[in-house]
SELUM-447383 format. One line per 2 residues: their letters; for each residue x, z, y of C-alpha. Coordinates in Angstrom, 3 decimals, padded with zeros to 6 digits. Layout:
BEGIN
a) X/Z/Y ~ ...
***
This chain:
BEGIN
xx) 000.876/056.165/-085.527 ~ 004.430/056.207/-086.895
xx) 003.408/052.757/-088.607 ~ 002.501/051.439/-085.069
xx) 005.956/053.163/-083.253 ~ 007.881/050.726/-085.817
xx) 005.955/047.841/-085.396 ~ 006.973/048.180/-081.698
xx) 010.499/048.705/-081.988 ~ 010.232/045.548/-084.462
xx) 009.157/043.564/-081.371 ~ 011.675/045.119/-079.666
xx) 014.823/044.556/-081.266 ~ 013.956/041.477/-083.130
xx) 011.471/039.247/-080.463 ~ 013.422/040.422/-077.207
xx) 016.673/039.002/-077.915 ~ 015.252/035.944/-079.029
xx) 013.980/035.789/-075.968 ~ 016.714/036.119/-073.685
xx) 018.966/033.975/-076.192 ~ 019.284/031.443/-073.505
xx) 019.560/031.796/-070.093 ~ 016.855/029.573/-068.519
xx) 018.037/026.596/-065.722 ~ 015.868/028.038/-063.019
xx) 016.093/031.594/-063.098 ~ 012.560/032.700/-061.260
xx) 012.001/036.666/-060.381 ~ 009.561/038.366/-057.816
xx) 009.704/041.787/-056.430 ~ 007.169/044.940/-058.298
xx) 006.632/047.673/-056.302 ~ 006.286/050.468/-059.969
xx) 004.345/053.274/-057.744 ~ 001.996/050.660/-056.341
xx) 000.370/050.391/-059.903 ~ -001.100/053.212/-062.080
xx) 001.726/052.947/-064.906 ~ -001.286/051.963/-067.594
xx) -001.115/048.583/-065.562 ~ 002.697/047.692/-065.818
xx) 002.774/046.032/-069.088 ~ -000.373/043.978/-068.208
xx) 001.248/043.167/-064.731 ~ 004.496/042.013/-066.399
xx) 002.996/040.100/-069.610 ~ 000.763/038.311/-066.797
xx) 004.131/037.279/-064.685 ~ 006.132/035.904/-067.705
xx) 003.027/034.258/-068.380 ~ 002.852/032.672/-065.205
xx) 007.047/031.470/-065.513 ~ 008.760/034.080/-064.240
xx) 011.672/035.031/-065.938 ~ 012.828/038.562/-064.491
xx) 011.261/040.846/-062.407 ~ 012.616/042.849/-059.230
xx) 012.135/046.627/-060.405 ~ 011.518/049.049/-057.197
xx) 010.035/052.714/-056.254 ~ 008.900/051.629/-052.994
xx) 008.996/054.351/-049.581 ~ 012.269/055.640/-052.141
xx) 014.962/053.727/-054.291 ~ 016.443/057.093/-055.217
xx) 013.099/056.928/-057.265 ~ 015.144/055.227/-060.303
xx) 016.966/058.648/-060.712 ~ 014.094/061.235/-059.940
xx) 011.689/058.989/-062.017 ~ 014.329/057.554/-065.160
xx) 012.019/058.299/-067.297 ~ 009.270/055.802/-066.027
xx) 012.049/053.690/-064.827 ~ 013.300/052.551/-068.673
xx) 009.733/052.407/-069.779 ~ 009.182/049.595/-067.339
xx) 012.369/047.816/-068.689 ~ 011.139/047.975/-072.048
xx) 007.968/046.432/-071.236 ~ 009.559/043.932/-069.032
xx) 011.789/043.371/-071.832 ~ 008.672/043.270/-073.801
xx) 007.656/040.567/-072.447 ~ 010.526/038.671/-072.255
xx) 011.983/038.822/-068.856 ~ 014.947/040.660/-067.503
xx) 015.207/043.590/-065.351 ~ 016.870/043.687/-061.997
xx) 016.782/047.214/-059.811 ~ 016.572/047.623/-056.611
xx) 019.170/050.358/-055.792 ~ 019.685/050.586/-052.008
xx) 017.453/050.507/-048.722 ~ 019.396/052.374/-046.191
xx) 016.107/054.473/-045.244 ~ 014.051/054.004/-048.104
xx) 015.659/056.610/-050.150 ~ 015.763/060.385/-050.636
xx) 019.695/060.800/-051.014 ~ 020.401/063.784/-049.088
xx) 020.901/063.781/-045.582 ~ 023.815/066.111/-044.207
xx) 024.659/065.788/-040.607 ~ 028.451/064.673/-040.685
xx) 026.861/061.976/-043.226 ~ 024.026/060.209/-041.353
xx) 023.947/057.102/-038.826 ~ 024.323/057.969/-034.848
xx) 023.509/055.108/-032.941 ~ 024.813/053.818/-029.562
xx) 022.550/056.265/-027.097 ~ 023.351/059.068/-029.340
xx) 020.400/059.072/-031.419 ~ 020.319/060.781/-034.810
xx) 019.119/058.473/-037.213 ~ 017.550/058.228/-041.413
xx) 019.708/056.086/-042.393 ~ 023.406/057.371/-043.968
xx) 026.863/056.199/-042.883 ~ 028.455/054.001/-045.144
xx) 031.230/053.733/-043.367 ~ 032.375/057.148/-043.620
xx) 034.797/057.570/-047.076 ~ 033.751/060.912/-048.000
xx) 030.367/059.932/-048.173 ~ 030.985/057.110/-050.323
xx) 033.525/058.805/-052.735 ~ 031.364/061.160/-053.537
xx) 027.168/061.059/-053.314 ~ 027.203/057.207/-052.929
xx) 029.665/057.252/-055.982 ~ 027.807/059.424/-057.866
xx) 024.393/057.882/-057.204 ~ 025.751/054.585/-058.283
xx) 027.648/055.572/-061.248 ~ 024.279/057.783/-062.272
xx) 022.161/054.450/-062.231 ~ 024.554/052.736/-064.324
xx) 025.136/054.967/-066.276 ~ 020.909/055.452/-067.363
xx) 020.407/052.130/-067.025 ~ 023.629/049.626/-067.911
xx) 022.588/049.551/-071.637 ~ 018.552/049.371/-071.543
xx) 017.213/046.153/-072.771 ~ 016.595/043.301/-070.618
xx) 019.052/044.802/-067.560 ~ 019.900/041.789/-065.397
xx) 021.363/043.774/-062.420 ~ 021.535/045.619/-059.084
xx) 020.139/044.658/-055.783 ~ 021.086/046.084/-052.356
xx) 018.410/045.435/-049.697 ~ 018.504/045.011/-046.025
xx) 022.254/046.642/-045.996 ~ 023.077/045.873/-042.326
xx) 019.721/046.114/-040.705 ~ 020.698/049.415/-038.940
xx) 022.557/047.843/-036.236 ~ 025.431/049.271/-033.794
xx) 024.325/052.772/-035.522 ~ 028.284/054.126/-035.530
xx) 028.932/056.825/-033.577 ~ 029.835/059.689/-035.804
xx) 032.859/062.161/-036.265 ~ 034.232/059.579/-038.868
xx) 033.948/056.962/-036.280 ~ 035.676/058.691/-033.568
xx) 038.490/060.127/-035.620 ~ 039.517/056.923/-036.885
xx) 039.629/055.034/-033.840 ~ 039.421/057.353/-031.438
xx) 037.513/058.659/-028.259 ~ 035.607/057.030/-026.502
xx) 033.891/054.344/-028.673 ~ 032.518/051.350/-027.297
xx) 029.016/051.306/-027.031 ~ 028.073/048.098/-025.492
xx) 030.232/044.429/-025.459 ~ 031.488/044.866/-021.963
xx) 033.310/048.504/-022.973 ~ 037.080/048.357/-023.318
xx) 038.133/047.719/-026.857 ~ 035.670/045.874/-028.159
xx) 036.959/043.574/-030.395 ~ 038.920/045.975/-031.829
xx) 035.482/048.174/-032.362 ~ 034.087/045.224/-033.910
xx) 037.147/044.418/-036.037 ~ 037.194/047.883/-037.712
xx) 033.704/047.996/-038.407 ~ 034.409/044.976/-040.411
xx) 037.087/046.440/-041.798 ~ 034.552/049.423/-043.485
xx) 032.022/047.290/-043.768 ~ 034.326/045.478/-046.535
xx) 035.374/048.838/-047.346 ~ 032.123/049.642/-048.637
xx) 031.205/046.433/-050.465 ~ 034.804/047.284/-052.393
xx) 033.726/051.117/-052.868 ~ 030.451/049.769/-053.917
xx) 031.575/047.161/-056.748 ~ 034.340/049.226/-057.704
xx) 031.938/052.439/-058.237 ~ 029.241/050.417/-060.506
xx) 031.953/048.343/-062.635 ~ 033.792/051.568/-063.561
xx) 030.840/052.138/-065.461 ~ 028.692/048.948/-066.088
xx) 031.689/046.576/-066.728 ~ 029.347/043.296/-068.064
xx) 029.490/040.653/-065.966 ~ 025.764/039.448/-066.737
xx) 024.472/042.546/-064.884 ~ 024.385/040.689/-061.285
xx) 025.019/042.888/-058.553 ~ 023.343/041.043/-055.778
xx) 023.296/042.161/-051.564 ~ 020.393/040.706/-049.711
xx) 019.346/040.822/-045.644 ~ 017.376/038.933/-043.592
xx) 018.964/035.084/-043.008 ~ 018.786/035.807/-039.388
xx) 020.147/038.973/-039.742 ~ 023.408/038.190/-041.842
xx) 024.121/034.895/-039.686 ~ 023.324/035.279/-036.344
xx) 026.717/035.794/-034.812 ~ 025.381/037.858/-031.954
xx) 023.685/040.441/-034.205 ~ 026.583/040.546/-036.670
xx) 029.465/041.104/-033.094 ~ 026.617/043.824/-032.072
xx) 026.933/045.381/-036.039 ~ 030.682/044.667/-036.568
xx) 029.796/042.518/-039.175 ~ 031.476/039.865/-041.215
xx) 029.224/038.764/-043.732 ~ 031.355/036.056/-045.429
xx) 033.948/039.428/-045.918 ~ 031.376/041.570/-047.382
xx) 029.829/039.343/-049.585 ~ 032.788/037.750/-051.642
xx) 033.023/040.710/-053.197 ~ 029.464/040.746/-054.791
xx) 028.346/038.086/-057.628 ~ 025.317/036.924/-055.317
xx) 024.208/037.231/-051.922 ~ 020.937/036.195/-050.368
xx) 019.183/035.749/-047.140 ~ 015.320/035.853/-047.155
xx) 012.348/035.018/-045.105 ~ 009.011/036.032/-044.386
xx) 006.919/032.760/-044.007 ~ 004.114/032.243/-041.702
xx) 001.759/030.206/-042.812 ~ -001.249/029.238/-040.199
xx) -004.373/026.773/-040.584 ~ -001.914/024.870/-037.886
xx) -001.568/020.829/-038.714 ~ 002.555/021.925/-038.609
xx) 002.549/025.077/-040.196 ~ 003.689/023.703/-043.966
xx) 006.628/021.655/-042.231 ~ 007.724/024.919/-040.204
xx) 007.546/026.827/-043.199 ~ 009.952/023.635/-044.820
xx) 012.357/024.462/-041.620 ~ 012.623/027.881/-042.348
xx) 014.119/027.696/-045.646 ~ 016.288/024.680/-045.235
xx) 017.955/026.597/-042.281 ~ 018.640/029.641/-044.028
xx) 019.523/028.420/-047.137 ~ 022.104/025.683/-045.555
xx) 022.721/028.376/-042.727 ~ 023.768/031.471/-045.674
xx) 025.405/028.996/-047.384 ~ 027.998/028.107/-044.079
xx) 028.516/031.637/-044.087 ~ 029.793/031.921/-047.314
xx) 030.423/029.104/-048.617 ~ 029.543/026.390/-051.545
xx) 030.986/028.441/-054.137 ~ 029.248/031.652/-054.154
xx) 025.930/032.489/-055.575 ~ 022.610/032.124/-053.358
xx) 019.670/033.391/-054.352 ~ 017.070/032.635/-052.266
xx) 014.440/035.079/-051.730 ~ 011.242/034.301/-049.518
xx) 007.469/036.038/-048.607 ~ 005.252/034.999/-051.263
xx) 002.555/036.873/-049.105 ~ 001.848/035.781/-046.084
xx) 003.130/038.060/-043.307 ~ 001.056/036.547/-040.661
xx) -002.587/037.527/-043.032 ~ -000.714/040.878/-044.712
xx) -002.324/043.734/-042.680 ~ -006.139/041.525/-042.213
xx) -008.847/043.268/-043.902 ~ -009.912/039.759/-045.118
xx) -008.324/037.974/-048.593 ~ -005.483/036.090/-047.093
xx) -006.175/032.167/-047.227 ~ -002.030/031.402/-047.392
xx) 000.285/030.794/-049.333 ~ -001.851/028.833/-051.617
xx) 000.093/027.661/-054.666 ~ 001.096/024.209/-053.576
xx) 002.694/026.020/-050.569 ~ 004.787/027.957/-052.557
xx) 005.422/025.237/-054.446 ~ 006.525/023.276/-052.204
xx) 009.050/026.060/-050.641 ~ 010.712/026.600/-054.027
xx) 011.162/022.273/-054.518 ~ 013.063/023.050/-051.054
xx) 015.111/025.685/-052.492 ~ 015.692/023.796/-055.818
xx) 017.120/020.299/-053.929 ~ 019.537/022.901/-051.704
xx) 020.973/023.557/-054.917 ~ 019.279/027.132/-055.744
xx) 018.727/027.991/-059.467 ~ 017.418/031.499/-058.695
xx) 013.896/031.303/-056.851 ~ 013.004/035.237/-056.058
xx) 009.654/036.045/-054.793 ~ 008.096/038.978/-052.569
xx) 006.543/040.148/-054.679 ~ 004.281/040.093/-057.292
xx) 002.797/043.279/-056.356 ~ 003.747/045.573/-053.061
xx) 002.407/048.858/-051.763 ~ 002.034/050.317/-048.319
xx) 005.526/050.791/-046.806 ~ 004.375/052.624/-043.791
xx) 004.821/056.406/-044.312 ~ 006.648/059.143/-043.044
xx) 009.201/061.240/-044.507 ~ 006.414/064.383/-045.326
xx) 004.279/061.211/-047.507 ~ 007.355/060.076/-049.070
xx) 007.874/063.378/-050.765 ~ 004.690/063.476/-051.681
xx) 004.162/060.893/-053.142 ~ 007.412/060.130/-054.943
xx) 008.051/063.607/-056.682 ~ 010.563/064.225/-059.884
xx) 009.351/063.583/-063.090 ~ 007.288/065.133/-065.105
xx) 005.092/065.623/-062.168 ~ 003.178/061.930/-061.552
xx) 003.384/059.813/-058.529 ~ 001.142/059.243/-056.081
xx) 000.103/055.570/-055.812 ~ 001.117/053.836/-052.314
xx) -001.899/052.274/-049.875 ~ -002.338/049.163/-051.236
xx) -002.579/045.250/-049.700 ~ -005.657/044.256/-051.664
xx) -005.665/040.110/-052.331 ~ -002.359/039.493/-050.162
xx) 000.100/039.623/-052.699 ~ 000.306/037.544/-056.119
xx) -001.331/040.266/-058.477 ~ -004.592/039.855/-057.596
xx) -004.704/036.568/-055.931 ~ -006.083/035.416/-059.151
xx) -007.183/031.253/-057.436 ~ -003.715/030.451/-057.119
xx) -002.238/031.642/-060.646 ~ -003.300/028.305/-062.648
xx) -001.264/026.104/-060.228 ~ 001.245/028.178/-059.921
xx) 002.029/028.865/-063.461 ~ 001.786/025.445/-064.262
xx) 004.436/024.879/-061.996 ~ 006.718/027.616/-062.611
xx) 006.744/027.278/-066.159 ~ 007.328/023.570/-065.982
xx) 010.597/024.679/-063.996 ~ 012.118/025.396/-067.091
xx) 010.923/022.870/-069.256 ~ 012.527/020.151/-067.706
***
């Protein structure tokens, strides 16, 4: 046994950094879902992926992202095998609901009818200079110096909406708030909310680089493309997405595909990421860092009974050679292997309790997501791995 223990850490310390000596020309990640595999699978799962070409993988405790500090444990075992296997690690740190940071009342989104929401106020300071602060400085903390760390991703960050309506909100600019465009004040509603909304990307950077200062470690904010440039949307959220993402090293817009035995569906497919691609990119401009994350399970098959039919490899292929002539060199797929999201807050606990106690595996999306779509992993390896061989 011990023999074996240093034969590992031999791999470790001596095959890993070879590895990761140089930083490929196409970097090429998808998203893995840790509680929708038994943990015996995860080093299979990720030796299989680098096998295929990809070169990191998109770490997440899905239904909870608090899950990287109730389950660290598991967490840095998966980053060692990742590392293992010669990609790097990104986390997934933030989902606005997805997560089991506690809820207090003056703490936690009110929307426009009054509503009491999940999700937590990031606008509010207090919040942020304290739990959000000590949740981020807690992940970087664990994580900053594990092998293979690539960085920290914050998903769907302004999907809540016009969700701010709380004491903060109406102490700092006052009673009434506008609820609706035609209210008086307005644009000053919206301009403040961009003001916080700035705030927090600041807080947010400032909070993680106090304690994971190397700049290799992207941190990396993601919505939907239609949600981060539709003008509308972003007037109705006070948001200003070019203002909240030059303070982060990448940003990113995805899609979810939908691919259909129609004669136009491929070329529709081609639309979709040209436009939000060239569409993020107006937004913030040529000289900031897309990385352009799309469906690599097809939304329109995900919740058949049936093995989905789409994407087949040349399909995805053919969205990443998109990508790649907009000037991309990260190509980040979702995912490699997802669980049931649907669940309520009673089956989140459940499932996702504090180590030691093991985690209860998610419903699953059998043949829908790259994992076990076994007829399209030839192809697409070929390809993938020929991405950085060029």
């Amino acid at each position: 046994m011990f023999t074996r223990a240093i034969s590992y850490i031999l791999i470790i310390l001596c095959t890993g950094p070879f590895l990761f000596a140089q930083k490929p020309a196409i970097r090429i990640s998808a998203w893995y879902w840790l509680n929708s595999a038994p943990k015996t699978d995860w080093e299979g799962d990720f030796t299989t992926m680098k096998n295929l070409g990809f070169t990191d993988v998109l770490l997440s405790w899905g239904l909870d992202t608090a899950g990287l500090i109730t389950r660290k444990e598991d967490t840095k075992q998966a980053m060692r095998w990742a590392y293992k296997s010669g990609m790097g690690s990104y986390l997934i740190v933030w989902q606005p609901e997805a997560n089991s940071l506690p809820r207090i009342a003056e703490f936690v989104h009110i929307n426009a009818d009054g509503k009491v929401l999940d999700s937590l106020d990031v606008f509010n300071p207090a919040w942020r200079s304290t739990y959000w602060k000590n949740y981020l400085q807690e992940i970087a903390k664990i994580y900053g110096h594990q092998p293979g760390m690539a960085g920290y991703v914050f998903d769907d960050s302004f999907s809540g909406g016009n969700v701010s309506y709380g004491s903060y909100e109406e102490k700092a600019f006052g009673a009434p708030l506008p609820r609706k465009p035609t209210d008086p004040r307005w644009k000053e509603w919206t301009k403040i909310r961009q003001e916080w909304w700035e705030d927090w990307a600041k807080d947010t950077m400032k909070y993680l680089r106090a304690v994971d200062p190397n700049q290799r470690h992207e941190i990396y904010l993601e919505d939907t493309s239609d949600r981060i440039t539709n003008e509308s949307r972003n007037s109705i959220g006070g948001v200003d997405f070019a203002r909240v993402a030059r303070h982060f090293d990448a940003v990113g817009g995805y899609t979810m595909p939908r691919w259909t035995s129609a004669p136009d569906s491929d070329q529709k497919v081609s639309e979709l990421t040209k436009h939000a691609i060239e569409s993020v990119r107006n937004v913030v401009g040529d000289k900031k860092k897309i990385i352009y994350t799309f469906w690599s399970a097809n939304v329109a098959e995900e919740l058949n009974n049936a093995p989905a039919k789409y994407p087949t490899a040349a399909q995805i292929k053919s969205v990443c050679e998109d990508a790649l002539k907009l000037g991309i060199r990260h190509l980040d797929m979702y995912g490699f292997r997802i669980g049931e999201y649907r669940a309520t807050k009673a089956e989140m606990e459940r499932m996702m309790p504090p180590e030691p106690a093991t985690y209860v595996l998610t419903g699953q999306f059998p043949r829908k997501f790259m994992w076990d779509r076994p007829e399209i992993h030839t192809e697409l390896g070929d390809y993938l791995r020929g991405l950085n061989k060029k």
